[in-house]
KERODREN-226803 format. One record per residue (C-alpha): x, y, z; residue number from 0. Coordinates in pm, 1 decimal, decimal comma, always signed. Last residue first. Layout:
# KERODREN-226803
{rec {X Y Z} NUM};
...
***
This chain:
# KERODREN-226803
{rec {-873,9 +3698,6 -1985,8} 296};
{rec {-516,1 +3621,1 -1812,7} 295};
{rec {-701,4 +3320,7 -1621,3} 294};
{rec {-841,3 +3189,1 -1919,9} 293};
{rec {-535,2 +3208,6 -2133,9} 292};
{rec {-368,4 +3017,4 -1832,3} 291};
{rec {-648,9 +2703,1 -1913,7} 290};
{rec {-588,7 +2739,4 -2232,9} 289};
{rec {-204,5 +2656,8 -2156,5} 288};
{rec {-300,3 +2406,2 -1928,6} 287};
{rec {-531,1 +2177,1 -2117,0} 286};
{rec {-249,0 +2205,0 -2422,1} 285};
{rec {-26,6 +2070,8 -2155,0} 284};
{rec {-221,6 +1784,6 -2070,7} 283};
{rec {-277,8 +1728,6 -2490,2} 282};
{rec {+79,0 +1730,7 -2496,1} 281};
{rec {+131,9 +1461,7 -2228,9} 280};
{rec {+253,1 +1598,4 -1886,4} 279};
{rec {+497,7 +1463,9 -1682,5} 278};
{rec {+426,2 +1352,4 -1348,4} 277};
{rec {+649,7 +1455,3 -1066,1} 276};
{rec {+1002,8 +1180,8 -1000,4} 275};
{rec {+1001,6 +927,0 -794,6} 274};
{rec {+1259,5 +655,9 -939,5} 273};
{rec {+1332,4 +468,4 -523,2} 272};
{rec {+1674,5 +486,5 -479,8} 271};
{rec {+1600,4 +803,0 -318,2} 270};
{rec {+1374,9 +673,8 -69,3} 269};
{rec {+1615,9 +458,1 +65,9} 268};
{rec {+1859,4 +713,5 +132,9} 267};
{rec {+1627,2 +967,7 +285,7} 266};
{rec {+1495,6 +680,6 +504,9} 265};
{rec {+1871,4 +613,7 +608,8} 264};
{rec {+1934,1 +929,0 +754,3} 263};
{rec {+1628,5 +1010,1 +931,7} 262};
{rec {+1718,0 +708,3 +1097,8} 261};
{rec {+2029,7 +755,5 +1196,9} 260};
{rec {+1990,3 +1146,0 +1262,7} 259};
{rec {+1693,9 +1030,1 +1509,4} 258};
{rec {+1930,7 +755,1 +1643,6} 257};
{rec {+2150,1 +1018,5 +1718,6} 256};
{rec {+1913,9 +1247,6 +1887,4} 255};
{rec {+1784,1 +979,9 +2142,3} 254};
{rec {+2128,2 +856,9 +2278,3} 253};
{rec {+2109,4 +534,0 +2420,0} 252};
{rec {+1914,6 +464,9 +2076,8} 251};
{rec {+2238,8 +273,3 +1893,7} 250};
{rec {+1978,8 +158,4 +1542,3} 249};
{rec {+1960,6 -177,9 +1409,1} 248};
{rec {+1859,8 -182,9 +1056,3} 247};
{rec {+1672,7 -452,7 +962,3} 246};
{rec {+1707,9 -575,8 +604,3} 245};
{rec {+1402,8 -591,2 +348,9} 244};
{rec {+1574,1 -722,2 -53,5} 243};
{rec {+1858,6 -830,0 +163,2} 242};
{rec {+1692,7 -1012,3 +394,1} 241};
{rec {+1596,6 -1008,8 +772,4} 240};
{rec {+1308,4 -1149,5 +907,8} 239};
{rec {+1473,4 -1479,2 +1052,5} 238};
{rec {+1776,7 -1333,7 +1223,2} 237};
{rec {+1544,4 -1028,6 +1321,0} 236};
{rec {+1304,5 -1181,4 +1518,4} 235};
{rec {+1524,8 -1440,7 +1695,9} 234};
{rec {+1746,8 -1136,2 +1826,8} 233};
{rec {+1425,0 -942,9 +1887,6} 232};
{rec {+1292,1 -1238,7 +2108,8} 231};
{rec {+1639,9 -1339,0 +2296,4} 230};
{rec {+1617,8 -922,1 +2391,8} 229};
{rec {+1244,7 -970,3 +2518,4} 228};
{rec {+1354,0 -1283,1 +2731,0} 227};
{rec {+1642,9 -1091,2 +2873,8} 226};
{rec {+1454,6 -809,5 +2965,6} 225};
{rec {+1138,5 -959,2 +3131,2} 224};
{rec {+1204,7 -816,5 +3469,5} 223};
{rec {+1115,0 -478,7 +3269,2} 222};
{rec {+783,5 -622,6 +3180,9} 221};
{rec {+666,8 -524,5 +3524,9} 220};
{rec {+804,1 -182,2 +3518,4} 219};
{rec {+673,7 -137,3 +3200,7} 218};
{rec {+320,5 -208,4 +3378,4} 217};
{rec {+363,9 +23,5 +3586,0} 216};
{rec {+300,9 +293,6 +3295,8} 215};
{rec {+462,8 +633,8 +3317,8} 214};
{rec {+426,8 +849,1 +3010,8} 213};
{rec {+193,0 +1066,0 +3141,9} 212};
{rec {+440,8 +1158,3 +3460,7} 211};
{rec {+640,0 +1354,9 +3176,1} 210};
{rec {+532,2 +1702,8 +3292,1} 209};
{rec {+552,3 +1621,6 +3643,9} 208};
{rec {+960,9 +1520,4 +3627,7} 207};
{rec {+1093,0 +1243,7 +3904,1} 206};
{rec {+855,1 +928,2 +3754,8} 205};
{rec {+919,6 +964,8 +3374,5} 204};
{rec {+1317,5 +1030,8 +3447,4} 203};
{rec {+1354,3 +740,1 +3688,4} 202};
{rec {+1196,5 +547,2 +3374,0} 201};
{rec {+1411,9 +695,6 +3106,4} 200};
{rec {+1735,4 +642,0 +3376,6} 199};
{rec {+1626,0 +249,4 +3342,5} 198};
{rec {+1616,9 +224,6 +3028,3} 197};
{rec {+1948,9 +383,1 +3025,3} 196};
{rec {+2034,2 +72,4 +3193,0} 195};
{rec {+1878,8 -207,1 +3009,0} 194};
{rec {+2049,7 -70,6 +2709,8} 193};
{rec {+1874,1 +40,4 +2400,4} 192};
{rec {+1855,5 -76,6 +2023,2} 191};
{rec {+1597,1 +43,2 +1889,9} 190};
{rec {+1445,5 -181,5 +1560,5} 189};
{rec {+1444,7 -12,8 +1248,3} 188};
{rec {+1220,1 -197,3 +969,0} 187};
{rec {+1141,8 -13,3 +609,3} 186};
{rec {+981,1 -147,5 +308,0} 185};
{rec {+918,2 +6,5 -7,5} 184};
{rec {+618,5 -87,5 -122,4} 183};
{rec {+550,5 -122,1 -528,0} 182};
{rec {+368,9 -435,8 -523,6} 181};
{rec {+636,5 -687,9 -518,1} 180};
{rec {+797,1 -497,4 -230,2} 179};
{rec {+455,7 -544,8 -57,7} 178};
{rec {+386,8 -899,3 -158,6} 177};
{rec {+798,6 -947,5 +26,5} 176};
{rec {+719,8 -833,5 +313,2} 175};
{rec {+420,0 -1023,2 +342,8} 174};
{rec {+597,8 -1359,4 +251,0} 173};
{rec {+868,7 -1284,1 +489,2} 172};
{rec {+618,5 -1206,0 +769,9} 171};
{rec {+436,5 -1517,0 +789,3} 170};
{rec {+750,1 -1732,2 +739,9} 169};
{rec {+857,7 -1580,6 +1043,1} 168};
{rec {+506,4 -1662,0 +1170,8} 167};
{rec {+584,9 -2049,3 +1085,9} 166};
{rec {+882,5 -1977,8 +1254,3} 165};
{rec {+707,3 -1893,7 +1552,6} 164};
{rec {+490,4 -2188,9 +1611,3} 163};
{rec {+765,7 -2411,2 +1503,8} 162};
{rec {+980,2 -2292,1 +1817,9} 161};
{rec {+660,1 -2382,3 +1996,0} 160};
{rec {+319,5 -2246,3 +2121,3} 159};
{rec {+177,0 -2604,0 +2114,3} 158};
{rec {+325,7 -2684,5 +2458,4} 157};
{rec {+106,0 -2367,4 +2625,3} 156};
{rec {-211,7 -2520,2 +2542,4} 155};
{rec {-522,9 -2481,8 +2315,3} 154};
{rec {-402,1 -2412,3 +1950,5} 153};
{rec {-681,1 -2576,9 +1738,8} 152};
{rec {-748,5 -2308,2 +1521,6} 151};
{rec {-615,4 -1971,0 +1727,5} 150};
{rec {-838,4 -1902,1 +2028,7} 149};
{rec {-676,0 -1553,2 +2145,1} 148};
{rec {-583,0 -1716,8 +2453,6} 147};
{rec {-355,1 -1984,6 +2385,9} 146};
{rec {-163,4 -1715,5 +2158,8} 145};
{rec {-182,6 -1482,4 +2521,0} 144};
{rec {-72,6 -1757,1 +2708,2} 143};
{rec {+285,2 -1736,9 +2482,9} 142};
{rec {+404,5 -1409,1 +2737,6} 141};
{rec {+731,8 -1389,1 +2646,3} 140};
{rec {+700,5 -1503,0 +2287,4} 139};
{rec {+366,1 -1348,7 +2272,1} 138};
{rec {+531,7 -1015,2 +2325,1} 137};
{rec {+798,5 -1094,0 +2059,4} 136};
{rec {+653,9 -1261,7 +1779,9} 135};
{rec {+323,3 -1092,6 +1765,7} 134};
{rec {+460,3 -765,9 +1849,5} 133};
{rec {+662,0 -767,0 +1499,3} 132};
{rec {+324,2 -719,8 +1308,0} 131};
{rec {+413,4 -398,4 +1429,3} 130};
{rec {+507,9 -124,1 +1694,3} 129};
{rec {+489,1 +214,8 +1587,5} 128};
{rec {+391,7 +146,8 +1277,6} 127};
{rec {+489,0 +459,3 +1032,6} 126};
{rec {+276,4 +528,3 +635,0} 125};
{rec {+450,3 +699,9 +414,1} 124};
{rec {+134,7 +788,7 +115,8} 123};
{rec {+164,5 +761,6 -263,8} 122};
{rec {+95,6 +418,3 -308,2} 121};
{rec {-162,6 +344,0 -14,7} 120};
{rec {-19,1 +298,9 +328,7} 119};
{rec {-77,4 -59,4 +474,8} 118};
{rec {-285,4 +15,5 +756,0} 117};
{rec {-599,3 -284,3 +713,1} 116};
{rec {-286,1 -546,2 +587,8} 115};
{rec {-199,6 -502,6 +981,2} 114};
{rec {-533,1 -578,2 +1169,2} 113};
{rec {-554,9 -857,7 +946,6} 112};
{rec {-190,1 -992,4 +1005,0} 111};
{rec {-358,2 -1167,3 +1307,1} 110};
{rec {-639,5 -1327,3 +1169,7} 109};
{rec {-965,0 -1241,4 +1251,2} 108};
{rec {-1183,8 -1252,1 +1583,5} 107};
{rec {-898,1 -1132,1 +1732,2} 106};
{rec {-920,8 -793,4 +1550,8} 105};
{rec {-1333,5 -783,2 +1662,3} 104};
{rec {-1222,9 -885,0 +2050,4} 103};
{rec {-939,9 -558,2 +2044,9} 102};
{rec {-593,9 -669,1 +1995,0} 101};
{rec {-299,4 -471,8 +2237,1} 100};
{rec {-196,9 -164,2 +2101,1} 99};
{rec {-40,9 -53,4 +1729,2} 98};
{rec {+20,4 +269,5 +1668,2} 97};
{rec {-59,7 +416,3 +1312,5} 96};
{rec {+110,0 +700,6 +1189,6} 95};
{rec {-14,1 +795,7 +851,4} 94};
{rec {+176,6 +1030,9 +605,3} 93};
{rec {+65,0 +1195,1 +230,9} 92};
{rec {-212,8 +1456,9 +375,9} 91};
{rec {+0,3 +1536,9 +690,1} 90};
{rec {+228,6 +1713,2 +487,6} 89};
{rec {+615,0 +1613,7 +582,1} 88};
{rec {+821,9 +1859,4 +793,7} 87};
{rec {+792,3 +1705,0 +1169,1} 86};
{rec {+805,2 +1361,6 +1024,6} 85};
{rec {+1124,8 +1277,9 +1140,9} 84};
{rec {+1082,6 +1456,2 +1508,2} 83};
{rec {+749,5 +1281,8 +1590,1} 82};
{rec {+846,2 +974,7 +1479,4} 81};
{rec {+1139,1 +926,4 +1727,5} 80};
{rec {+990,6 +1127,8 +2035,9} 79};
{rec {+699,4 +834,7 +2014,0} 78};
{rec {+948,4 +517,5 +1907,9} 77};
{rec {+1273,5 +651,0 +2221,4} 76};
{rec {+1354,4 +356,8 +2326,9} 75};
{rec {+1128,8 +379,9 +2642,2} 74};
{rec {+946,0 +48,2 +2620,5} 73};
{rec {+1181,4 -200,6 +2406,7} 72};
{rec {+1190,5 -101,5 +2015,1} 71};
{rec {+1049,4 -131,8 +1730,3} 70};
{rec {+993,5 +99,6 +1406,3} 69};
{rec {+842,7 -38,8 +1104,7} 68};
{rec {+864,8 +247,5 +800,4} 67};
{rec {+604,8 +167,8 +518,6} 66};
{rec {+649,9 +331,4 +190,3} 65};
{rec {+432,9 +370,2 -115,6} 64};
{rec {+501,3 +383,3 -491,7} 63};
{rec {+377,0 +479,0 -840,4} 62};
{rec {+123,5 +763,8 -650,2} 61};
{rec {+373,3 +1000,3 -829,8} 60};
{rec {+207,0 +1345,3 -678,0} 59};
{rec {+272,2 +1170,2 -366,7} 58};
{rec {+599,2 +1005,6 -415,5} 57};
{rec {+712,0 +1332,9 -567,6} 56};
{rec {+635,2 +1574,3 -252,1} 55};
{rec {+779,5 +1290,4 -1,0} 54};
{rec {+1089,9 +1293,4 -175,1} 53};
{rec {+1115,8 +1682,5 -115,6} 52};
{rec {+1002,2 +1694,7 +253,8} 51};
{rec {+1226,7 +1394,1 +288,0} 50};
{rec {+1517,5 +1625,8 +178,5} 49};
{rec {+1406,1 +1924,9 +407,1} 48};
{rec {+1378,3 +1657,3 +721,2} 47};
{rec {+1753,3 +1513,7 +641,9} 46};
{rec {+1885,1 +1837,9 +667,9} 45};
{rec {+1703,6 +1945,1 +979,4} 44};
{rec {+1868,9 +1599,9 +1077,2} 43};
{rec {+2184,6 +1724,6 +977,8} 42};
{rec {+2171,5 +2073,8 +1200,4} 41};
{rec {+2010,2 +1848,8 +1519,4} 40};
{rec {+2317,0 +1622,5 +1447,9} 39};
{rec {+2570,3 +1937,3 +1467,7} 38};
{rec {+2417,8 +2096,9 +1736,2} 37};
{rec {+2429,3 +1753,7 +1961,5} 36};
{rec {+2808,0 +1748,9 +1871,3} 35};
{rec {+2912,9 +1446,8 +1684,0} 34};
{rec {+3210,1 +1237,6 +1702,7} 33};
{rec {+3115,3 +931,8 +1519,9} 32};
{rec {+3199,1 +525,3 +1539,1} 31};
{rec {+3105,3 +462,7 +1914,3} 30};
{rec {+2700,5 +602,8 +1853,2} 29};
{rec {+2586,8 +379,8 +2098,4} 28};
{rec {+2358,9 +48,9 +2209,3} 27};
{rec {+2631,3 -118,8 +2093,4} 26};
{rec {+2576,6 -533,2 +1909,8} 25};
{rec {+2749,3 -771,5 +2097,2} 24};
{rec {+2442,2 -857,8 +2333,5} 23};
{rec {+2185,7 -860,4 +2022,0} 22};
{rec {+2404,3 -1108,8 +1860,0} 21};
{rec {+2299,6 -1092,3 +1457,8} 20};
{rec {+2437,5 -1361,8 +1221,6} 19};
{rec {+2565,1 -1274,0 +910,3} 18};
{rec {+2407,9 -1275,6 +583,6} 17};
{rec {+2069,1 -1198,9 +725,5} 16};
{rec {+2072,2 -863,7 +567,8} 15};
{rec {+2165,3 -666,1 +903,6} 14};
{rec {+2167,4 -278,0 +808,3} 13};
{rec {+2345,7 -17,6 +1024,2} 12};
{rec {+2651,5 +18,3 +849,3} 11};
{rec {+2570,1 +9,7 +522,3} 10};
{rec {+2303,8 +292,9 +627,1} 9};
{rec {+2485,6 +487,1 +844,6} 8};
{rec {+2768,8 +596,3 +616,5} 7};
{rec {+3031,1 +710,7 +776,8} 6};
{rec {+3220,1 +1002,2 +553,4} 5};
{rec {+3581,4 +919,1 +509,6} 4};
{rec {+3793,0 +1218,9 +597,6} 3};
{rec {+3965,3 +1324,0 +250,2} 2};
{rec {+3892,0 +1723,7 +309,7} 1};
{rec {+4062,3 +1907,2 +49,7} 0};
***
């Protein structure tokens, strides 16, 4: 009989806010499993067939909807990421929606308007790559762009404060928590990746012709910015994370781990979640039944 403990990813991974989170002590890799690259693509196939499943019942259910945040420095891995968890679900009950910098109509609103506009309906998985988050974490290392956007009477750098933020923590809290209170289930994985094997994904970008797309100068510019963008998540998630919508913190230095990590902990989410298919009334089934005497006719 095999004893060996299994590691469960999700305990593990999760930060409720109960204990501080230190970005710099916190690994960037998989140090608690010996897994062979076979083995994780075998359990994330896994993983895939049981979300197919789940995602069957919450969309015949249309009782629930879930909304799966992923963030991460440039090169963590968000594009590769949702393109391999989602490669079995119907495209009818799943939206991807990528969030770029704010157009003049979005800035013309408030800034969770954009957002509230891509909430999945019940029913539906909807992914953010990038978030809501972007507003506390870009414009905390670049605050001109809050003086910019023309927000109430906010007109110079000094007002863009440590209040200014928590006030958006605040922000975010209170959404998160209108969405669990209306049937979302809420989901927030942030990337964790070293500076170096940032670096290697860059050097990798530039050196082969068929990723050359993916190559931006301007995350070589916001590279110098490391340390300020690392302070940012740290803040971020110390004051978003709860333990009705924790943040798990995923080791991305490897790509296919943090896929299985993922994958993994969506599945066991969604399971806690009572999705079951509709049952029929009676008079439904009576429908059906003539319905099949029709057909044999």
């Amino acid at each position: 009989m095999d004893n060996k403990k299994i590691f469960d990813r999700e305990k593990s991974f999760r930060y409720t806010g109960k204990a501080e989170f230190k970005i710099k002590k916190t690994s960037t890799n998989a140090v608690d499993e010996k897994l062979s690259k076979d083995d994780i693509k075998a359990r994330i196939e896994k993983n895939i067939e049981l979300l197919q499943d789940l995602q069957g019942k919450l969309y015949a259910q249309t009782h629930y909807g879930v909304l799966v945040i992923i963030q991460g420095m440039d090169g963590a891995g968000k594009d590769s990421m949702i393109r391999h968890i989602l490669s079995g679900v119907n495209p009818q009950g799943c939206e991807v929606t990528s969030f770029k910098q704010p157009t003049s109509i979005e800035l013309s609103h408030d800034y969770l308007w954009r957002i509230h506009r891509h909430v999945p309906e019940r029913g539906m998985i909807g992914i953010f790559n990038r978030s809501y988050y972007e507003d506390v974490l870009v414009s905390r290392v670049h605050p001109q762009l809050i003086v910019d956007a023309h927000i109430g009477g906010i007109t110079k750098l000094d007002q863009v404060d440590d209040q200014f933020y928590e006030d958006r923590f605040k922000d975010f809290n209170f959404f998160e928590d209108y969405l669990t209170r209306n049937g979302f289930l809420v989901l927030k994985f942030f990337l964790h990746m070293s500076k170096n094997e940032q670096k290697d994904r860059f050097r990798r970008r530039i050196d082969l012709p068929d990723h050359n797309w993916k190559f931006s100068s301007a995350d070589i510019w916001e590279r110098r910015y490391w340390d300020d963008y690392q302070k940012a998540y740290e803040d971020a998630i110390n004051h978003t994370a709860n333990k009705k919508n924790p943040w798990y913190v995923i080791p991305s230095d490897d790509k296919w781990y943090s896929r299985l990590c993922v994958s993994d902990i969506i599945d066991q989410r969604m399971k806690k979640l009572p999705l079951s298919y509709p049952d029929l009334d009676d008079a439904e089934k009576q429908k059906l039944e003539e319905a099949l005497g029709e057909l044999n006719k």
